[in-house]
C-alpha positions in Angstrom: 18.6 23.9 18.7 15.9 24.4 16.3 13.1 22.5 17.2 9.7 23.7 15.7 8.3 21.6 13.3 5.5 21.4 11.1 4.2 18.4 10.0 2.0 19.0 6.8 -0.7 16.0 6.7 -2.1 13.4 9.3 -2.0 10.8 7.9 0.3 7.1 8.6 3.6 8.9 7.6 2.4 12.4 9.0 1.7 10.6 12.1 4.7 8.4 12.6 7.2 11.7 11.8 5.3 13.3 14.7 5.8 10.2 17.0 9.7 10.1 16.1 10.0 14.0 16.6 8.4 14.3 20.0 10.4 11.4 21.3 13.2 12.7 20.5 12.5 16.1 22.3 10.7 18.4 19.4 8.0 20.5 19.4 5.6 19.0 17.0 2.3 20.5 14.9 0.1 18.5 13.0 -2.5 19.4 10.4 -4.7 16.9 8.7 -7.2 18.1 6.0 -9.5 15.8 7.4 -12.3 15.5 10.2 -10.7 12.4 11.8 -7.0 11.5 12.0 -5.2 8.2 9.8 -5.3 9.2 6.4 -6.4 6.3 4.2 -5.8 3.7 7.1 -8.9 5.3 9.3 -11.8 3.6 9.6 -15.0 5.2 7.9 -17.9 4.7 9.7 -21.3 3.8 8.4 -23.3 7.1 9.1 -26.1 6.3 10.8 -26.0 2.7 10.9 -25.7 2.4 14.3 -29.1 1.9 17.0 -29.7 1.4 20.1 -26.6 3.0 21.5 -24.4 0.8 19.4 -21.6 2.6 17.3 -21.6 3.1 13.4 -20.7 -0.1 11.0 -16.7 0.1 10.6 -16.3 0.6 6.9 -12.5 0.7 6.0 -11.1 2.7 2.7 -9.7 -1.0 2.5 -8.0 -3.8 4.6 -5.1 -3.7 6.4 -2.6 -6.1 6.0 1.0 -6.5 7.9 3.2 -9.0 6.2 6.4 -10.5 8.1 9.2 -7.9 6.0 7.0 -5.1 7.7 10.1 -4.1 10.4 9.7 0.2 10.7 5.5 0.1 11.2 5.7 -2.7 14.0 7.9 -1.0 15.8 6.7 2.0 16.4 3.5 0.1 16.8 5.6 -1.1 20.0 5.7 2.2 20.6 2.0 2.9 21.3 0.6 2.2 24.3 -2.7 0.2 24.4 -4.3 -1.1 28.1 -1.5 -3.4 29.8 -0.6 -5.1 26.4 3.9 -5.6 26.7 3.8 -4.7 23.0 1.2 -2.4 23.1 -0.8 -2.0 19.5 1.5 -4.2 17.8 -0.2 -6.8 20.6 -3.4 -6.1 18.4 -2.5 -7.7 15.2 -3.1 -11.7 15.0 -2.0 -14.5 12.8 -3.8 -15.5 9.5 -2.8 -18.8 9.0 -3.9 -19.7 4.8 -4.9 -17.8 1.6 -7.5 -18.7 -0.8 -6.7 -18.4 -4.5 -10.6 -18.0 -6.0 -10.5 -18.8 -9.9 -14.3 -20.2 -10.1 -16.6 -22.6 -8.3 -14.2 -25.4 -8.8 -11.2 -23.9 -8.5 -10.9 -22.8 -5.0 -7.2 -23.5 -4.1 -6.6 -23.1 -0.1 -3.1 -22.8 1.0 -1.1 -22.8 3.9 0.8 -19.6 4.6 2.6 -20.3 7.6 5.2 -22.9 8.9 3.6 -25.7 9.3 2.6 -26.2 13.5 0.7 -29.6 13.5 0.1 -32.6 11.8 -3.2 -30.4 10.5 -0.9 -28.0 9.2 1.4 -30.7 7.5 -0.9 -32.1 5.3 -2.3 -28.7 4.3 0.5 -28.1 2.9 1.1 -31.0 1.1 -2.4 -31.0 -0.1 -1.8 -27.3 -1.6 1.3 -28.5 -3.0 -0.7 -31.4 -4.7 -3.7 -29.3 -5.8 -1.1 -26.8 -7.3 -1.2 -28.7 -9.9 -4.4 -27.8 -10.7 -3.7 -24.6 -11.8 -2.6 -25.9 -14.9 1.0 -24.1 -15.4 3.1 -26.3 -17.2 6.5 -28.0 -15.1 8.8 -25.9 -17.5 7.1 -22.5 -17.0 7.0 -23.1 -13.5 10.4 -23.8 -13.4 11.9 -20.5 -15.5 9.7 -18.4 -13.1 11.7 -19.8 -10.6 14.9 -19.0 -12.2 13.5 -15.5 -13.0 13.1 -15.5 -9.1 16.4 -16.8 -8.5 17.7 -14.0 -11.0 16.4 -11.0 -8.7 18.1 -13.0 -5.7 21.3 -12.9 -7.0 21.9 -9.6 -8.5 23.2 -6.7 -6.9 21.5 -3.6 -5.5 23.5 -1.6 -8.9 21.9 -3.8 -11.4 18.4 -4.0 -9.8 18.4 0.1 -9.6 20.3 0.7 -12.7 18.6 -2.2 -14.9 15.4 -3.8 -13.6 14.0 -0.7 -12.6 13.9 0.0 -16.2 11.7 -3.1 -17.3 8.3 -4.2 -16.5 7.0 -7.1 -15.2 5.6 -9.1 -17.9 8.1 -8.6 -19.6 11.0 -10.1 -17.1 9.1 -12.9 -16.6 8.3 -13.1 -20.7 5.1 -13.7 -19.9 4.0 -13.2 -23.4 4.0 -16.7 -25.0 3.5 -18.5 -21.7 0.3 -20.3 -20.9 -2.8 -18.7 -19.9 -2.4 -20.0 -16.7 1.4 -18.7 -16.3 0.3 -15.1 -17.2 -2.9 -15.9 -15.0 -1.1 -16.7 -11.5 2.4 -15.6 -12.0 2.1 -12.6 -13.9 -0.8 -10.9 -13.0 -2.2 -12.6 -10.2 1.0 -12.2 -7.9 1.1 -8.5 -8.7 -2.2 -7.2 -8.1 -2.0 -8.6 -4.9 0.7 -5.7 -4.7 -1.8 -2.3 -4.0 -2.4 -1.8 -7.5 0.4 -2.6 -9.8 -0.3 -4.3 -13.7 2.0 -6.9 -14.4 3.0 -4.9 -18.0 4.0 -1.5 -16.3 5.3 -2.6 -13.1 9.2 -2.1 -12.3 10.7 -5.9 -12.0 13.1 -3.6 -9.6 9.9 -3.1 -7.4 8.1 -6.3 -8.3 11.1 -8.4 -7.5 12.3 -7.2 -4.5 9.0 -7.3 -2.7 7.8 -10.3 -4.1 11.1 -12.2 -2.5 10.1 -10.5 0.9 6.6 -12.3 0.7 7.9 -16.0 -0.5 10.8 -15.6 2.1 8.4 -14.9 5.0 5.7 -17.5 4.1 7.5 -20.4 5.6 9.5 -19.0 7.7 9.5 -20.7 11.3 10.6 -17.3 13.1 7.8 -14.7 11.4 4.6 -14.4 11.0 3.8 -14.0 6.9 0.0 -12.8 7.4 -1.1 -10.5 9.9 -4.5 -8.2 10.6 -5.7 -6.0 13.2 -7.7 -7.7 15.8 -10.7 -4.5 15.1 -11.4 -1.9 13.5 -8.5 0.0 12.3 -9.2 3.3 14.2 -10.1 1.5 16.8 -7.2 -0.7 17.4 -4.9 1.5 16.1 -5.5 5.1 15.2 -7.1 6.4 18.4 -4.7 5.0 20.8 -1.8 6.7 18.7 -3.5 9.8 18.2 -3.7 9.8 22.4 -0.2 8.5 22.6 1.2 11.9 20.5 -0.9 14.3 22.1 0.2 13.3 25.6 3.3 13.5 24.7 2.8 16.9 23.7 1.8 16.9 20.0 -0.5 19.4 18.7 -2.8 17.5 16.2 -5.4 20.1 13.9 -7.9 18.2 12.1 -9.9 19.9 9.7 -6.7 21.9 8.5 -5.8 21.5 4.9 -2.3 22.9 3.6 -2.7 24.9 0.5 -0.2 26.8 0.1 3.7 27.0 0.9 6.2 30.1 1.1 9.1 29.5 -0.4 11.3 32.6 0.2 14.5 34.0 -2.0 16.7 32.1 0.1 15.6 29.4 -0.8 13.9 28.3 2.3 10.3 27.7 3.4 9.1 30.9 5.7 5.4 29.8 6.4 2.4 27.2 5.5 -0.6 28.6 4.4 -3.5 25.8 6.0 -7.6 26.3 5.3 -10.0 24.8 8.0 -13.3 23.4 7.6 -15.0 27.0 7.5 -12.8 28.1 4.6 -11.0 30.7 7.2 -7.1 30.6 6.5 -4.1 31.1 8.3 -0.5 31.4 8.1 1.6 28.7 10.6 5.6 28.9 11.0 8.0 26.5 12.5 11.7 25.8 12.1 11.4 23.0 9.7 8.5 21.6 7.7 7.3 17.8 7.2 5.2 17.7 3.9 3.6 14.4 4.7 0.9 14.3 1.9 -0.1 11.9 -0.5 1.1 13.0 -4.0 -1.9 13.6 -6.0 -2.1 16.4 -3.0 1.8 17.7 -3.2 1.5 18.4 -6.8 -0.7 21.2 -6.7 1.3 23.0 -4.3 4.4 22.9 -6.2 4.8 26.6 -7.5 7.7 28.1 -9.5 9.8 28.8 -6.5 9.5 25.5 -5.1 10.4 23.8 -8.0 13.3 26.2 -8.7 14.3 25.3 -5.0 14.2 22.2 -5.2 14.0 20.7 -8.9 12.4 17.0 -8.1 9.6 18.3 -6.8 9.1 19.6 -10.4 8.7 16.4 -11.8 6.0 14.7 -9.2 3.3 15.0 -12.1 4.9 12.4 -14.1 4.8 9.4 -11.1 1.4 7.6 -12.1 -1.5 6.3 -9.6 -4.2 4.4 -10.1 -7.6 3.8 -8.5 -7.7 0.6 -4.8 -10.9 1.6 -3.0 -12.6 -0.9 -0.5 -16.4 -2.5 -0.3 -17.5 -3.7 3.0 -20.4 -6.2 2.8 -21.9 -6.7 6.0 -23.4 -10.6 6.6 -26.4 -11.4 8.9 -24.4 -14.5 9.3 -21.3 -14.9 8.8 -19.2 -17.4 6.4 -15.5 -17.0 6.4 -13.9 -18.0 3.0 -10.7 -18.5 5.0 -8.3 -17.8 7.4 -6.8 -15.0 5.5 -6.5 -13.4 2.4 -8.4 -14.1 -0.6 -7.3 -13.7 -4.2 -9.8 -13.2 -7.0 -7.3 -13.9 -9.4 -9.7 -13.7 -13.1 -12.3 -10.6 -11.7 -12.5 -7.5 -14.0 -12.0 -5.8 -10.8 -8.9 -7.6 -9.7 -10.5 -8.1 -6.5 -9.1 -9.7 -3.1 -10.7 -9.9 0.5 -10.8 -11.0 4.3 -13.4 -12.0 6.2 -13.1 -9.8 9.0 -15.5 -11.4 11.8 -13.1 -14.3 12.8 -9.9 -12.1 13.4 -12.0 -9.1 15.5 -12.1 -9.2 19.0 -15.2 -7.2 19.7 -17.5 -9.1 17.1 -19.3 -6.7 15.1 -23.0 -7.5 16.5 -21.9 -4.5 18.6 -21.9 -2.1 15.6 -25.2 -1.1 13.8 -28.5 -2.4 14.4 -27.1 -5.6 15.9 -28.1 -8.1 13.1 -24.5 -8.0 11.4 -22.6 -10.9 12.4 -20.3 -11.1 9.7 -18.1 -8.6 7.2 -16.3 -9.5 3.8 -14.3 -6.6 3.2 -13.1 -6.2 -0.4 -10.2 -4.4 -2.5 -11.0 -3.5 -6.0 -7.8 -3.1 -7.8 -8.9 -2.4 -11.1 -12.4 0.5 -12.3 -11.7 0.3 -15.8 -11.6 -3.5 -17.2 -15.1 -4.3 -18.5 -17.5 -6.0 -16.1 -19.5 -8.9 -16.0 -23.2 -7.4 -15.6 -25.2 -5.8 -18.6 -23.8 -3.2 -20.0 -20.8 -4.6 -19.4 -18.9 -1.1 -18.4 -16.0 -0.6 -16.5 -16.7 0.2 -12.5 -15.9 3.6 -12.6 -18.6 4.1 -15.7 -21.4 2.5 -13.8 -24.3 5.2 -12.2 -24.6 4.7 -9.0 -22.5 3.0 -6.0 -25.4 0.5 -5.9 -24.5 -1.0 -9.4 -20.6 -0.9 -8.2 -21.8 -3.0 -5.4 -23.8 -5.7 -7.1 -21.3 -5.3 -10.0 -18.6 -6.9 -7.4 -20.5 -8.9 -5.7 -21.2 -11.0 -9.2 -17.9 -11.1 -9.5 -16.9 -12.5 -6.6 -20.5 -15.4 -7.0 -18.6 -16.0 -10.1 -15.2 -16.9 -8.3 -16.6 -19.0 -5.4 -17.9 -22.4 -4.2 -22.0 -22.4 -4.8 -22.2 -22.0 -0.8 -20.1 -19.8 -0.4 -21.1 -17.5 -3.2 -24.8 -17.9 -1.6 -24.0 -16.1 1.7 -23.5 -12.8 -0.2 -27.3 -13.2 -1.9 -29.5 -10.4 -0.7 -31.0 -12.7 1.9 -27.7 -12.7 4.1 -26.7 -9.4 3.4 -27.7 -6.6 5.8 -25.8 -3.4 4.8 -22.5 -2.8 2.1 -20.3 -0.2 2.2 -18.2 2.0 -0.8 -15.2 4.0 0.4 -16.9 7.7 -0.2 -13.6 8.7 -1.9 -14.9 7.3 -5.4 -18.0 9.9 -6.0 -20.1 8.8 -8.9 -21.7 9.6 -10.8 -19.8 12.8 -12.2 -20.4 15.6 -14.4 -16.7 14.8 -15.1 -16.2 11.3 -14.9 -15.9 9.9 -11.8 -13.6 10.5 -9.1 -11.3 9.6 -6.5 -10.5 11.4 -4.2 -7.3 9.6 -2.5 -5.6 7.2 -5.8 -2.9 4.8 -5.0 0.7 5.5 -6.1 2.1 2.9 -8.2 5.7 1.9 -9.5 6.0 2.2 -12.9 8.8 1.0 -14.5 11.4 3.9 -14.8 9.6 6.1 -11.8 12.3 6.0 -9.6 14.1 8.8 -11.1 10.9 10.8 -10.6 10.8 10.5 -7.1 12.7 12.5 -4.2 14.4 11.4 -1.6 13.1 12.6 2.5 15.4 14.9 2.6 15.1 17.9 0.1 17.3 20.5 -1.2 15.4 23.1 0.4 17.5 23.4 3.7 14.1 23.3 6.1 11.9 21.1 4.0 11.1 17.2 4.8 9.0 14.8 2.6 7.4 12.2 4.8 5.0 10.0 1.7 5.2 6.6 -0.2 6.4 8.3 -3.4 9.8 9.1 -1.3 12.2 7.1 -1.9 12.8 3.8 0.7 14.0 0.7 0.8 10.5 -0.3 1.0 9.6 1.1 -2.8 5.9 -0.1 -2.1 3.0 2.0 -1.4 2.1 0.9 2.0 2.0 2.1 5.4 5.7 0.6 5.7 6.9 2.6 2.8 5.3 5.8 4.3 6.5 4.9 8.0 10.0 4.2 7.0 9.7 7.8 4.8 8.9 9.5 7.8 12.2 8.0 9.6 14.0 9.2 7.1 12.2 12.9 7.1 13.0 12.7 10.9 16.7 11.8 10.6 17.1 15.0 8.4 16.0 17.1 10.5 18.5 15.8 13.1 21.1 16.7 10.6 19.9 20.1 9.8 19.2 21.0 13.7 22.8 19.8 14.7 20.8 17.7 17.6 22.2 15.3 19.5 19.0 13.4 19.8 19.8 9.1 18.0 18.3 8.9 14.7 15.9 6.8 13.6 16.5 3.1 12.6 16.3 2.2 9.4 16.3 -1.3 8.0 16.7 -2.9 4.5 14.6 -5.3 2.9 15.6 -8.8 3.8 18.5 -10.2 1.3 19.7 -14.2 2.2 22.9 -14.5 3.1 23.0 -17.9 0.8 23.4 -15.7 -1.6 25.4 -13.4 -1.0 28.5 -14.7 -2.8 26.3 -14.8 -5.9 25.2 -11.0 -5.4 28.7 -10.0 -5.1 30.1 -11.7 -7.9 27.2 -10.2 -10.1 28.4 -6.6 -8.7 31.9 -7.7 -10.4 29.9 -8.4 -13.7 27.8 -5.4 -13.8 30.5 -3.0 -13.1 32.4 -4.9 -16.5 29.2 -3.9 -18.2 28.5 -7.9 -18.3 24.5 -9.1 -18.1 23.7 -11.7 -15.3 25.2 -14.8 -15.7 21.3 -16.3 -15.4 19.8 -14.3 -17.9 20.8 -17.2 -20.7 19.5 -16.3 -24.0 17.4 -13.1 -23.0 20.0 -9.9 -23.3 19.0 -6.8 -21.2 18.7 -4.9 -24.4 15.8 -6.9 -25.7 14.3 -7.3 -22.1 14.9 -2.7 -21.8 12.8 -2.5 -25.8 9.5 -2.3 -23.9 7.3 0.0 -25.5 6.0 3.1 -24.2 2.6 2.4 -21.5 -0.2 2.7 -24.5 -2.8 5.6 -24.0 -5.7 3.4 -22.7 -3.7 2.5 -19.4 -5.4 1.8 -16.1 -3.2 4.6 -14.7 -3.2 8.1 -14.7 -0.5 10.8 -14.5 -0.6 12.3 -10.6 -1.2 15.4 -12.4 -4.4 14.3 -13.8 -5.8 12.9 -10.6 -4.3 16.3 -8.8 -7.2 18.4 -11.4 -9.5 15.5 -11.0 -9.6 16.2 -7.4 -9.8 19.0 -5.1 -7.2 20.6 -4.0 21.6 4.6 2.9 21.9 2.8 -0.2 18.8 3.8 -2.1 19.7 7.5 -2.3 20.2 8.8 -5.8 22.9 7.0 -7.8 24.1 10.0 -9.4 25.0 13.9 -8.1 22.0 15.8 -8.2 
């Protein structure tokens, strides 16, 4: 049996491969580029924030968030020991219980995401029901969003890959002529709350599929729609794993970037090349290789003989990624907004938040100097929409991360009640926070150093599957294709299964492979979904689809040159260096 393996990047999926390997009897090796093990889920510490013997503030490259379709992350989350918890880390994440859509200081719309538990709980939700109407979308628009919804439900995995993955968002839901409101909540609102995605470039495959797994699981009486890590995410998560895989043998090298890999005549990989911290370099071997990298980071390693060996990897400059960085603004007193997620659903910024404090079990007058009792921790979705402070610019244009910071925070005032905007005044805030991957300013332009994959209409053809046609070489990543087709720490969790389970192939071992499962599909409608694969194999549209052929809904024009996205080719200079396999023969 061959059973070396290298795994090429420490981050979530880098991790999780290593956790499924050694399990299941491999030798493992890990390098990670960076100081500190995670990838983009660590937590980033405040440097020297912390006095009196208490640790560095927890700053976080953004929030986590682990909604009910999460099923491959949870369970190997089971799979982590942590003090005499039965589910070990997975014991650490707790219930949110409402989300908060914020569209000004009397528009604050609170709503129940949960089954309803109480009498409390009851009339929440018919008061959000109610106050829904405040929104303003018109009964009729509401009501063909629904059918649009009810579309995606009933159409079969062929059409949804061969059709919808073809058109955008906006234009599914023909969002242009709707009411403000309708293209407000429904259109863009819903999807930025998605990582990054823009309602007019998203795939209505992608955007479809995983906003069916959020509505299915918000009333749900057997899941749990919202959930958050009870601390910090290195704390209540990263460390324990890190101490799980290397006493079960795993060899973890931080400080040990990948920049280079052999691809031989044969078409096989014969050696990593990795750099530590020093800038000393050194060859490392193994039986098979896990390239578990983000891929704004693959693409610069992709050479002549790698892309002749294995031709996808060719085209991983054409997937786009975009800019979702995190602000931490630390409270002298605390005011949660609410008992989950927020949605800033008009900011420039496309912002969304949690107040942390409530949902922490070591309350975060530990960290720092002791005066923070309270964090809002904030995801910025969009840098390059104008902003609401003199000048004006975009965020990425603005000098310093000081102006990013009170460029936010007046956006966020803007959005909220009068008291709760005042508890982020200067007065009640002790310290903030910018994930240091955005370095402004720039001789260049600003930069980010770790983008966010996003699923443009059309990009599943640009994306390889785990297992590649080079005989020893695994891609473990969120650009891979899953059932997932999200870029999360499911997506790249359930990518590493996948890496994993080919390597079980190629090594002939006997070891079980790694469960996979699909996204959620009601068996209501099932009937429906199978009829429709009768219809689409005729060539016929959806029977719901009405007036609105898939010809006129597939004449999107091409994404316009001032997009919010970038080529990962771009960001790669800018930076230093199963049923959803392919449906054709490749």
């Amino acid at each position: 049996m061959q059973n070396r393996v290298v795994v090429l990047g420490g981050g979530v999926a880098g991790m999780s491969a290593a956790h499924e390997l050694v399990e299941r009897g491999f030798d493992v090796e890990v390098h990670e580029a960076k100081s500190v093990a995670g990838g983009k889920a660590r937590t980033i510490y405040v440097p020297g924030s912390g006095t009196g013997g208490r640790p560095d503030l927890p700053g976080e490259h953004g929030f986590r968030f682990f909604p009910s379709f999460y099923q491959h992350l949870p369970d190997t989350m089971k799979r982590i020991p942590f003090a005499r918890q039965p589910n070990g880390v997975f014991d650490n994440l707790v219930e949110a219980s409402h989300y908060l859509l914020a569209d000004g200081p009397k528009k604050n719309l609170r709503l129940l995401v949960r089954f309803p538990r109480s009498l409390a709980d009851w009339r929440d939700l018919l008061a959000g029901i109610y106050r829904g109407r405040e929104l303003g979308i018109p009964d009729g628009e509401l009501l063909f969003f629904i059918e649009r919804m009810l579309v995606i439900l009933t159409s079969c995995q062929a059409r949804r890959l061969g059709e919808y993955e073809q058109i955008d968002w906006w234009r599914f839901i023909a969002a242009d002529g709707k009411s403000k409101a309708y293209q407000t909540y429904l259109a863009i609102g819903l999807t930025r709350s998605l990582v990054a995605l823009k309602a007019q470039e998203a795939s209505t495959r992608t955007v479809g599929d995983i906003l069916v797994q959020l509505m299915l699981g918000v009333y749900s009486p057997f899941a749990e729609f919202d959930r958050l890590l009870n601390g910090p995410t290195t704390e209540a998560w990263i460390d324990p794993w890190l101490a799980h895989l290397k006493s079960r043998g795993v060899r973890y090298e931080a400080d040990s970037q990948v920049v280079a890999l052999d691809c031989g005549a044969d078409g096989r990989i014969h050696g990593a090349t990795v750099e530590n911290a020093a800038g000393a370099r050194r060859r490392v071997h193994a039986d098979h290789y896990v390239l578990a990298l983000p891929v704004e980071a693959v693409v610069p390693l992709v050479d002549a003989k790698l892309a002749a060996a294995e031709p996808r990897l060719a085209k991983l400059h054409e997937l786009r990624v975009a800019w979702m960085n995190g602000l931490q603004l630390f409270l002298r007193k605390d005011r949660p907004l609410v008992d989950g997620h927020a949605n800033y659903v008009e900011t420039p910024g496309a912002l969304t938040s949690i107040s942390q404090e409530q949902f922490f079990r070591r309350k975060l007058s530990h960290y720092g100097d002791g005066s923070v009792h309270g964090c809002l921790s904030v995801d910025i979705s969009d840098w390059e929409s104008p902003g609401m402070l003199p000048p004006n610019k975009p965020l990425k244009d603005l000098p310093t991360r000081e102006d990013v910071m009170r460029e936010v925070r007046a956006q966020l005032q803007a959005s909220l009640a009068p008291e709760d905007a005042a508890a982020l005044d200067d007065a009640n805030l002790a310290a903030w926070f910018l994930d240091p991957d955005i370095e402004l300013p720039n001789p260049s332009g600003a930069v980010n150093l770790e983008p966010l994959l996003i699923n443009t209409r059309g990009s599943w053809e640009a994306r390889p599957d785990a297992t590649t046609k080079i005989p020893n070489l695994f891609l473990a990543a969120d650009y891979v294709r899953t059932y997932t087709d999200l870029a999360t720490m499911e997506g790249a969790n359930e990518a590493a299964r996948r890496a994993v389970n080919g390597i079980i192939a190629a090594a002939r071992s006997s070891a079980a492979p790694c469960r996979l499962w699909p996204l959620h599909e009601p068996a209501i409608f099932a009937p429906a979904r199978a009829l429709d694969y009768v219809l689409w194999k005729l060539g016929r549209p959806h029977g719901g689809l009405g007036r609105a052929t898939m010809k006129e809904l597939m004449t999107t024009p091409a994404i316009p040159r001032h997009s919010r996205t970038h080529r990962v080719g771009d960001a790669a200079r800018a930076a230093p260096a199963d049923g959803y396999q392919s449906m054709r023969k490749r």
